[in-house]
SEFIZA-3560 file (N, C-alpha, C; in Angstrom, 3 decimals):
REM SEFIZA-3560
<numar><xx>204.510</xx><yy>178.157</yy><zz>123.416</zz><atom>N</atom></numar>
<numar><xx>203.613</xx><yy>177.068</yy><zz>123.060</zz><atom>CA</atom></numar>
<numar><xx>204.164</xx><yy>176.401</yy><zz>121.797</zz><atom>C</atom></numar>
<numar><xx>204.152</xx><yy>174.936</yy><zz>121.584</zz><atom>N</atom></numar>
<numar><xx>204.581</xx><yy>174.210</yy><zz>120.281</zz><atom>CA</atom></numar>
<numar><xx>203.549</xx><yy>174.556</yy><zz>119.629</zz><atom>C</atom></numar>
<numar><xx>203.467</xx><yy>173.791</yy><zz>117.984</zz><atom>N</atom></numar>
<numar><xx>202.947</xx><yy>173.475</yy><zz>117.101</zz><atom>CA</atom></numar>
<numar><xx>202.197</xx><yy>172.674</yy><zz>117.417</zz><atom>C</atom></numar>
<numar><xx>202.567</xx><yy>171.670</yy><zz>118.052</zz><atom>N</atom></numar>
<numar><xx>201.097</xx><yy>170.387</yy><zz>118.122</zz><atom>CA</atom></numar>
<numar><xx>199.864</xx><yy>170.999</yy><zz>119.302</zz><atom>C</atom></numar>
<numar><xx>200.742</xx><yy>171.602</yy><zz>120.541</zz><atom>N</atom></numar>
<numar><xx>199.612</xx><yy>172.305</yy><zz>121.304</zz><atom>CA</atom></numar>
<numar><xx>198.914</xx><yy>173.342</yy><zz>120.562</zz><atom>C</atom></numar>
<numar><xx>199.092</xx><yy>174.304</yy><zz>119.781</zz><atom>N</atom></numar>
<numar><xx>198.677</xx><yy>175.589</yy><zz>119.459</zz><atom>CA</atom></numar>
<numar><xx>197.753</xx><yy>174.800</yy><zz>118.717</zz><atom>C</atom></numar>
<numar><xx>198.152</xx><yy>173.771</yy><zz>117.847</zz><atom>N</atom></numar>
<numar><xx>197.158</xx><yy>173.321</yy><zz>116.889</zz><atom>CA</atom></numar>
<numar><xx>195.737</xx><yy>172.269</yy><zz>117.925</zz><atom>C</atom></numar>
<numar><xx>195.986</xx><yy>171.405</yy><zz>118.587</zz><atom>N</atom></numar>
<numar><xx>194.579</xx><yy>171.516</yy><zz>119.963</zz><atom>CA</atom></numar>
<numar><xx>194.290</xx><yy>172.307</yy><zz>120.469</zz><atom>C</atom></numar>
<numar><xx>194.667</xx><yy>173.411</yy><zz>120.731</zz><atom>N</atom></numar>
<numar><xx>193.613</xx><yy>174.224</yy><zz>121.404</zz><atom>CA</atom></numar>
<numar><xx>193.258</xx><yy>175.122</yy><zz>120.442</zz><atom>C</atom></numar>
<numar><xx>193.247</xx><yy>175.245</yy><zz>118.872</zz><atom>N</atom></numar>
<numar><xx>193.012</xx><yy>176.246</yy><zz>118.366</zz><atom>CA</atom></numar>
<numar><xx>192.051</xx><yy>175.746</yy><zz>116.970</zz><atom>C</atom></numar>
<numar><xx>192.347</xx><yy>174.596</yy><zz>116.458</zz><atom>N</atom></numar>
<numar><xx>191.948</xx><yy>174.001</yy><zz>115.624</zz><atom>CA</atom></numar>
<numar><xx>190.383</xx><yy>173.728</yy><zz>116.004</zz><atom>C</atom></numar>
<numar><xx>189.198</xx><yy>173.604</yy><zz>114.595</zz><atom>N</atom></numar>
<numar><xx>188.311</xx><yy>173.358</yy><zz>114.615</zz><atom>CA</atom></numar>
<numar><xx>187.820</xx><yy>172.502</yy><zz>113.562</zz><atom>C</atom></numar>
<numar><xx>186.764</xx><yy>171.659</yy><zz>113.617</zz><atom>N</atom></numar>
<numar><xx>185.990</xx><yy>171.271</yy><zz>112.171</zz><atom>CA</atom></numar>
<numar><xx>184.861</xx><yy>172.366</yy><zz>111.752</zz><atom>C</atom></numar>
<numar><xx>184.863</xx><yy>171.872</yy><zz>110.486</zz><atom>N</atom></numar>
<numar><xx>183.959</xx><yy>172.384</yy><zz>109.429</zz><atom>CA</atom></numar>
<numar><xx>183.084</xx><yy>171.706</yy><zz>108.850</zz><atom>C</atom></numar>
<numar><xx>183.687</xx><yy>170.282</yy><zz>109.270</zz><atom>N</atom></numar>
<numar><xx>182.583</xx><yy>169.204</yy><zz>108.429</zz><atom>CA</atom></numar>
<numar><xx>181.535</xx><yy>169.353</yy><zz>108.956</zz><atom>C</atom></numar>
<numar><xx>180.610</xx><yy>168.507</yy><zz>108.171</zz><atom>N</atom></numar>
<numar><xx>178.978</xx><yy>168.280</yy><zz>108.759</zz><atom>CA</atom></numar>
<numar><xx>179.174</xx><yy>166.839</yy><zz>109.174</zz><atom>C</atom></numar>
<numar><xx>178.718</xx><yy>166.260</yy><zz>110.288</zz><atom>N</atom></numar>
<numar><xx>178.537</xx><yy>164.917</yy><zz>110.927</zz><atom>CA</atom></numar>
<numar><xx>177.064</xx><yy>164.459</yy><zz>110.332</zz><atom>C</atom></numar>
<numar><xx>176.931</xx><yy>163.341</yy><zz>109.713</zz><atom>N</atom></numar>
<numar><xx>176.266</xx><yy>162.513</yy><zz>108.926</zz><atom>CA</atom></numar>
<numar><xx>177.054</xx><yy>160.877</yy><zz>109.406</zz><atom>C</atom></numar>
<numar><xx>175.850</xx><yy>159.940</yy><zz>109.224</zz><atom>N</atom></numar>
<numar><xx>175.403</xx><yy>158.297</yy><zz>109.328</zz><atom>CA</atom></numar>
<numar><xx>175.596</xx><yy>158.363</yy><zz>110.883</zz><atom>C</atom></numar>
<numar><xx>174.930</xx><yy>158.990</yy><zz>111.635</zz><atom>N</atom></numar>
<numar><xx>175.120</xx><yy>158.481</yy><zz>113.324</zz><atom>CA</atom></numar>
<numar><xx>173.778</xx><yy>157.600</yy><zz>113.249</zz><atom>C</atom></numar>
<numar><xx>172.751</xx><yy>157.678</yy><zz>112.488</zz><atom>N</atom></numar>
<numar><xx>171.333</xx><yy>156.741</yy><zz>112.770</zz><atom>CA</atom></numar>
<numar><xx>171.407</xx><yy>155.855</yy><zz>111.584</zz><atom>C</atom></numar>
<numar><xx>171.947</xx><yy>154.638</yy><zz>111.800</zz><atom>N</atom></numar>
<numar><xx>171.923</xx><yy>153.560</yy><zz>110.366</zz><atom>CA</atom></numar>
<numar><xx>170.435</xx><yy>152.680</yy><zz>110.196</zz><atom>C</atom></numar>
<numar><xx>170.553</xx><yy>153.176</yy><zz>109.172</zz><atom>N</atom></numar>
<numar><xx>169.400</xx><yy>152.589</yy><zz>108.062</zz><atom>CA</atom></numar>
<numar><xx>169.754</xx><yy>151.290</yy><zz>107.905</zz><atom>C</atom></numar>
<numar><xx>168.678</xx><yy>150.031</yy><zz>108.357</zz><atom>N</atom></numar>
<numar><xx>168.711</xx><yy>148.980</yy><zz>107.534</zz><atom>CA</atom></numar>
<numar><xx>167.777</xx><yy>148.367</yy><zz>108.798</zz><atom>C</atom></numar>
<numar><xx>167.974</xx><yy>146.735</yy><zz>108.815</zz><atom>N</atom></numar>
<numar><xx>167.109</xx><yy>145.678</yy><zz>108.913</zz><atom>CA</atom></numar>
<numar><xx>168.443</xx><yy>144.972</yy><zz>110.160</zz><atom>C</atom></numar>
<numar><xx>169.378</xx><yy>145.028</yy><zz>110.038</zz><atom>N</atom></numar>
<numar><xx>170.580</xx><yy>144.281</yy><zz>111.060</zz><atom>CA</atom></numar>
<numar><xx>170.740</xx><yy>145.001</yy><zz>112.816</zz><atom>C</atom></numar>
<numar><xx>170.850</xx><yy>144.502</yy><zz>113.509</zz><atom>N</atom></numar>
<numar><xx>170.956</xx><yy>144.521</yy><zz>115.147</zz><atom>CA</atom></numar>
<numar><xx>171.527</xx><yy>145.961</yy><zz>115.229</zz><atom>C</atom></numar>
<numar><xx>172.206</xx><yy>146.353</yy><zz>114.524</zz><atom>N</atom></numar>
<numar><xx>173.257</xx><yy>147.736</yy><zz>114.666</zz><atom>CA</atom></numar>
<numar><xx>172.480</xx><yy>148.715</yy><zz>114.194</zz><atom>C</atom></numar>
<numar><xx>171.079</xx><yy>148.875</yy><zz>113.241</zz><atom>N</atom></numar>
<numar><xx>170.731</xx><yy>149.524</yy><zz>112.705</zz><atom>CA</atom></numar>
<numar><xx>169.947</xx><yy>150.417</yy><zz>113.639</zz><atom>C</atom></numar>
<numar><xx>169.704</xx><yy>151.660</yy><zz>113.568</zz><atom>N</atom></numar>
<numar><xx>168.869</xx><yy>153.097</yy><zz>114.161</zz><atom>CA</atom></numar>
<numar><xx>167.447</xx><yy>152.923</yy><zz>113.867</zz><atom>C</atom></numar>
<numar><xx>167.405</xx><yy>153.170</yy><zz>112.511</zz><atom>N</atom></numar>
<numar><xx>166.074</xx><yy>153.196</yy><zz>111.398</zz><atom>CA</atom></numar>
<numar><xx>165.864</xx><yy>152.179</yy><zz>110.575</zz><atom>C</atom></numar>
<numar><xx>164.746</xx><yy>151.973</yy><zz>110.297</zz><atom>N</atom></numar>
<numar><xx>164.447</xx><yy>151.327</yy><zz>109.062</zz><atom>CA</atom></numar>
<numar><xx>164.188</xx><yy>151.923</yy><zz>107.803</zz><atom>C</atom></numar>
<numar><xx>163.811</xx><yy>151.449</yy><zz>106.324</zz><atom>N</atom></numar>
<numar><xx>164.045</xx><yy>152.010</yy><zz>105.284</zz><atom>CA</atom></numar>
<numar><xx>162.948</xx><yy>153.244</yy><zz>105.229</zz><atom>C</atom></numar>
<numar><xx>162.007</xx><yy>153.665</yy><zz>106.158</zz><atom>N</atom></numar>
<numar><xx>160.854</xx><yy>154.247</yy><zz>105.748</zz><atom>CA</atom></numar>
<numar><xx>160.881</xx><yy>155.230</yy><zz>107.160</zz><atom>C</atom></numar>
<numar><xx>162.826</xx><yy>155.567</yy><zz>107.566</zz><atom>N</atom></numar>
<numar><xx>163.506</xx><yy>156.499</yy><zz>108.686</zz><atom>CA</atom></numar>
<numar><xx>162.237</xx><yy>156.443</yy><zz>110.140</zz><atom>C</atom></numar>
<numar><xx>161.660</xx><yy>154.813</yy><zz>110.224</zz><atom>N</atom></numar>
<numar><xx>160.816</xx><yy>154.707</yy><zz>111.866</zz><atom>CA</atom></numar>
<numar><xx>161.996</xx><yy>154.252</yy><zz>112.571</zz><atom>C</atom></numar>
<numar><xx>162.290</xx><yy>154.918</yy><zz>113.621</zz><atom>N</atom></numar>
<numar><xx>163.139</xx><yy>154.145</yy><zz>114.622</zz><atom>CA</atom></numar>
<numar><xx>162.975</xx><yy>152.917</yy><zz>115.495</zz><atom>C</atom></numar>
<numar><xx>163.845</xx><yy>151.520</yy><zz>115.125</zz><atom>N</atom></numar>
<numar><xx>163.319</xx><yy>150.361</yy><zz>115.080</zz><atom>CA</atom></numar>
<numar><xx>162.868</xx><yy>150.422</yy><zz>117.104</zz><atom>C</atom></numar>
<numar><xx>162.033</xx><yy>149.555</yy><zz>117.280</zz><atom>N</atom></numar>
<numar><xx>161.385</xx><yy>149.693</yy><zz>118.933</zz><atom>CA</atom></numar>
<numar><xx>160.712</xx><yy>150.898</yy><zz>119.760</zz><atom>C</atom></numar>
<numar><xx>160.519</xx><yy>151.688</yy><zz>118.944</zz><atom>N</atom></numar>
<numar><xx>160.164</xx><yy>152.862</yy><zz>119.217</zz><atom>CA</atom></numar>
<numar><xx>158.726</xx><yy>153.603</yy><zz>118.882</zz><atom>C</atom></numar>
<numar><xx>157.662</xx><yy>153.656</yy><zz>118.672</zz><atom>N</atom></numar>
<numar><xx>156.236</xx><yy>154.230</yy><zz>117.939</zz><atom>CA</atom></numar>
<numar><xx>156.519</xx><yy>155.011</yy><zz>118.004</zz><atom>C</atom></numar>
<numar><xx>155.722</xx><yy>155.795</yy><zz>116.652</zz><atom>N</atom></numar>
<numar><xx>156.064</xx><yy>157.224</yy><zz>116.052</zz><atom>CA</atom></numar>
<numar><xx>157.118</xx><yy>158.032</yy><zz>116.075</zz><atom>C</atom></numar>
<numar><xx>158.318</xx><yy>157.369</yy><zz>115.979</zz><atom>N</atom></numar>
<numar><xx>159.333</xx><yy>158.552</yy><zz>116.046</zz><atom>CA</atom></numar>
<numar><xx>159.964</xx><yy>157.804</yy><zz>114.652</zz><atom>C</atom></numar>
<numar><xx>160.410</xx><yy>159.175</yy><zz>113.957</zz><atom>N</atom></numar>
<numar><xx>161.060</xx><yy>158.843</yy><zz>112.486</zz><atom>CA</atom></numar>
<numar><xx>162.772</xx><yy>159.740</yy><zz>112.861</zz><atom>C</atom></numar>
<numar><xx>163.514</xx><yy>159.118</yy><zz>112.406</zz><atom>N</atom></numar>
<numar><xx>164.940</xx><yy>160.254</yy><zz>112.441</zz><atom>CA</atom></numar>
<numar><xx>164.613</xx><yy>160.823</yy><zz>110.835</zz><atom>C</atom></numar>
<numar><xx>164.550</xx><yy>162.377</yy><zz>110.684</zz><atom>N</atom></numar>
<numar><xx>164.769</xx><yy>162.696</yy><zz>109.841</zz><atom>CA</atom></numar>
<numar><xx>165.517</xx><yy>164.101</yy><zz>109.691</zz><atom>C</atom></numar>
<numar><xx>167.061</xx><yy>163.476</yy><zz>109.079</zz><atom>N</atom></numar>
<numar><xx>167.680</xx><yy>164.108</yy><zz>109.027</zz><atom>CA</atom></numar>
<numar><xx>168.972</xx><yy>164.298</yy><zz>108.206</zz><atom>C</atom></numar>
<numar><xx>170.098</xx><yy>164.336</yy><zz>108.392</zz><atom>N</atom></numar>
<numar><xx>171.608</xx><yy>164.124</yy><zz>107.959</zz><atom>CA</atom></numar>
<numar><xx>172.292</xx><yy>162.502</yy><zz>108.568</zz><atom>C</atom></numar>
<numar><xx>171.645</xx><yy>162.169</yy><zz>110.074</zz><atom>N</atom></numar>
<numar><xx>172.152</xx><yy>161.162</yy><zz>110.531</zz><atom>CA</atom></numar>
<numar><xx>171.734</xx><yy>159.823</yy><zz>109.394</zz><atom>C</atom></numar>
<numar><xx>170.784</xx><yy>159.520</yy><zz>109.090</zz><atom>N</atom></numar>
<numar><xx>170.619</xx><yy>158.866</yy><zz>108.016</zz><atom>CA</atom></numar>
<numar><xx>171.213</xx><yy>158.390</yy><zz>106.659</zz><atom>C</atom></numar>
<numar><xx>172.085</xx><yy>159.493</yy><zz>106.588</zz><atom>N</atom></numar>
<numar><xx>173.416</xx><yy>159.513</yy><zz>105.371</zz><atom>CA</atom></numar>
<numar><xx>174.073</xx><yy>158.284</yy><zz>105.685</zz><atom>C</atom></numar>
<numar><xx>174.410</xx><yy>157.466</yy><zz>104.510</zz><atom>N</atom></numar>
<numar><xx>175.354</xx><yy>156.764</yy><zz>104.788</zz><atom>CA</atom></numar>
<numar><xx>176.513</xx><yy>157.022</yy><zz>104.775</zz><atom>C</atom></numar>
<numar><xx>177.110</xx><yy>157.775</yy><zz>104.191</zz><atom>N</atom></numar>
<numar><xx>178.390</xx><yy>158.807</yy><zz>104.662</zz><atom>CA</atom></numar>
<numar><xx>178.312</xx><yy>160.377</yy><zz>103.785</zz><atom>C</atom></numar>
<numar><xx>179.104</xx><yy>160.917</yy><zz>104.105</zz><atom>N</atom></numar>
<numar><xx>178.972</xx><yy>162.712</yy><zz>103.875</zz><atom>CA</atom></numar>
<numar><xx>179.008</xx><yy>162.349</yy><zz>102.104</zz><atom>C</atom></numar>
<numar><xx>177.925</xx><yy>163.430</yy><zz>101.818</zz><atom>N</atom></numar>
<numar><xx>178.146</xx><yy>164.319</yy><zz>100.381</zz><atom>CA</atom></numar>
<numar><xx>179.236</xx><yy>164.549</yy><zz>100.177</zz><atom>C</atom></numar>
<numar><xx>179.537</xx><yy>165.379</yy><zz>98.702</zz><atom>N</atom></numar>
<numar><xx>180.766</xx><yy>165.915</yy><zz>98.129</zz><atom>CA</atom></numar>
<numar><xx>180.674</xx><yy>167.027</yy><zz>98.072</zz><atom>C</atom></numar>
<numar><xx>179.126</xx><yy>167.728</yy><zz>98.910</zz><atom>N</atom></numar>
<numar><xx>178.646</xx><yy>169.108</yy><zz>98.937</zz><atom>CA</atom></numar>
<numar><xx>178.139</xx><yy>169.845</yy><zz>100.165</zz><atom>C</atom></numar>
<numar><xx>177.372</xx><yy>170.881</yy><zz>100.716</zz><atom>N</atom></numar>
<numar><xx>177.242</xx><yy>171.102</yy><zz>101.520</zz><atom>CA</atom></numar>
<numar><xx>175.949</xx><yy>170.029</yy><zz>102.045</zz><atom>C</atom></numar>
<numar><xx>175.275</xx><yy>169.873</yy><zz>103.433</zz><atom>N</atom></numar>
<numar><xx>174.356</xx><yy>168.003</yy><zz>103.033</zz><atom>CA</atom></numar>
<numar><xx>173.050</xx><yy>169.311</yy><zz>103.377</zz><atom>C</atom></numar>
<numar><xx>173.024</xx><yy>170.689</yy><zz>103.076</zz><atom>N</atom></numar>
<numar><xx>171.382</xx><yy>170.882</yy><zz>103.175</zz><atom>CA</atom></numar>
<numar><xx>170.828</xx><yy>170.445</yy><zz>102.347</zz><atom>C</atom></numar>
<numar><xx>171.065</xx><yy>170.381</yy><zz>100.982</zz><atom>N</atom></numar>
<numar><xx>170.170</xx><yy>170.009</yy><zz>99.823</zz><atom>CA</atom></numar>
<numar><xx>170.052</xx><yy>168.313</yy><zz>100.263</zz><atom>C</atom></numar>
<numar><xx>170.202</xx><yy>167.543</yy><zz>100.317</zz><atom>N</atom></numar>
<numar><xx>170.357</xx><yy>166.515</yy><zz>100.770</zz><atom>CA</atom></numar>
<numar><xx>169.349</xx><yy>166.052</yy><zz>102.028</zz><atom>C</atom></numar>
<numar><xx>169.598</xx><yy>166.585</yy><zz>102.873</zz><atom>N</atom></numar>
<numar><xx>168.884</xx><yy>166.948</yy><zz>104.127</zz><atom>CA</atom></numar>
<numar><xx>167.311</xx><yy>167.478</yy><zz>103.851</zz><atom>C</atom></numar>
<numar><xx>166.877</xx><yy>168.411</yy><zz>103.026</zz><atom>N</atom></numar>
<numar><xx>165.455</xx><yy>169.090</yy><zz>102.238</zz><atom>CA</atom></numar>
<numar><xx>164.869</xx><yy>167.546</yy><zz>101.844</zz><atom>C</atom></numar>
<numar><xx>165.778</xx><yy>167.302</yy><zz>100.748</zz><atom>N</atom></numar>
<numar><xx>165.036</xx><yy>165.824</yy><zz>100.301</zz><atom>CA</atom></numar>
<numar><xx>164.673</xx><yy>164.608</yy><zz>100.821</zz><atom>C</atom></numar>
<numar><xx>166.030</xx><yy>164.233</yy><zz>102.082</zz><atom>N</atom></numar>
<numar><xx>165.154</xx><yy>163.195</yy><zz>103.201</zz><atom>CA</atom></numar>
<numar><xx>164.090</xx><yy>163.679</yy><zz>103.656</zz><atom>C</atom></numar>
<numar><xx>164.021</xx><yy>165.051</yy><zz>104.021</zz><atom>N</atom></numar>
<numar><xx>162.575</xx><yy>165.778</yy><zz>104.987</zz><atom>CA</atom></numar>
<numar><xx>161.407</xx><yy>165.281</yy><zz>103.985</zz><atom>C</atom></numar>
<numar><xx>161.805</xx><yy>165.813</yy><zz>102.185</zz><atom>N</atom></numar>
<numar><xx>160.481</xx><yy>165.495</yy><zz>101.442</zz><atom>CA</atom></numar>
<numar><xx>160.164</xx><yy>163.865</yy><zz>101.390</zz><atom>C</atom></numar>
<numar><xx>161.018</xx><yy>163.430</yy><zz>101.315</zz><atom>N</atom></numar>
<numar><xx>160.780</xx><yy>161.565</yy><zz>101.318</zz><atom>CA</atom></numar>
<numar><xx>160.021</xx><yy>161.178</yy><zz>102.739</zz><atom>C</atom></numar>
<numar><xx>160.143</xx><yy>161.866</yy><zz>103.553</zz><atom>N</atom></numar>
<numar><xx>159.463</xx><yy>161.591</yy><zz>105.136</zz><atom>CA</atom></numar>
<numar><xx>158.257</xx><yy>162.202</yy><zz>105.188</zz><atom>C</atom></numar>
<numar><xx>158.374</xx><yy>163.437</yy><zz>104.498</zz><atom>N</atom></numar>
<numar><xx>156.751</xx><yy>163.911</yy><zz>104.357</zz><atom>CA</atom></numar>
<numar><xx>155.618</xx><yy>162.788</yy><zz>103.872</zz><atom>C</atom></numar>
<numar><xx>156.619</xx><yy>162.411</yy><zz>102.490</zz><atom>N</atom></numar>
<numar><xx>155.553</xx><yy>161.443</yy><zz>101.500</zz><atom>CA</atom></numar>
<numar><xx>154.701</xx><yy>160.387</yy><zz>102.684</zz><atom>C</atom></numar>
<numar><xx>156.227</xx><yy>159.356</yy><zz>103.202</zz><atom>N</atom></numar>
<numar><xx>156.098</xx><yy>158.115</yy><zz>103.981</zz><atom>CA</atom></numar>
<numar><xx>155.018</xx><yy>158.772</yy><zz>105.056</zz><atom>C</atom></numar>
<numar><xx>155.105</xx><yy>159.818</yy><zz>105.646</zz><atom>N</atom></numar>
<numar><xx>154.059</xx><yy>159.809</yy><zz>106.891</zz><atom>CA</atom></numar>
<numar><xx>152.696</xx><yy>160.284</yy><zz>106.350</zz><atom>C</atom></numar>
<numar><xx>152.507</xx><yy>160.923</yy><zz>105.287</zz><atom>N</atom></numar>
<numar><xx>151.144</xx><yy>161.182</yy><zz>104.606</zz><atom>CA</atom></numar>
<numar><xx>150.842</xx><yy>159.921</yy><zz>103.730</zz><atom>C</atom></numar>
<numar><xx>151.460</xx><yy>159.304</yy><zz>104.140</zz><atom>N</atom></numar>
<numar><xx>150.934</xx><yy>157.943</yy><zz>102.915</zz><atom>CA</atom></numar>
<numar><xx>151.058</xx><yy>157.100</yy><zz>104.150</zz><atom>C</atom></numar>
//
């Protein structure tokens, strides 16, 4: 087996996948600023997808605090 095969079939990520649901107000966007998914009732994304791109850290802490910002928005 080469080097470039051994390395596809053996290789993995580690990253965390973050911004698949974009935040904003434009045609491309997932969510809006208050994470409701635009055309949709009652559903909020709350999560990592919301990131606009990855932390410099692991994204749970990150991830805790969108959950608390979504708590606020749906009890308020």
């Amino acid at each position: 087996m080469d080097l470039p095969e051994f390395v596809r079939s053996h290789a993995t990520t580690v990253y965390h996948p973050v911004g698949t649901c974009k935040m904003g107000d434009d045609r491309s966007a997932v969510v809006d600023k208050e994470l409701r998914v635009h055309s949709i009732d009652a559903l909020r994304v709350v999560d990592a997808s919301v990131m606009p791109r990855i932390v410099g850290a692991n994204t749970n802490a990150p991830t805790i605090a969108i959950a608390e910002r979504a708590t606020d928005l749906i009890l308020n």
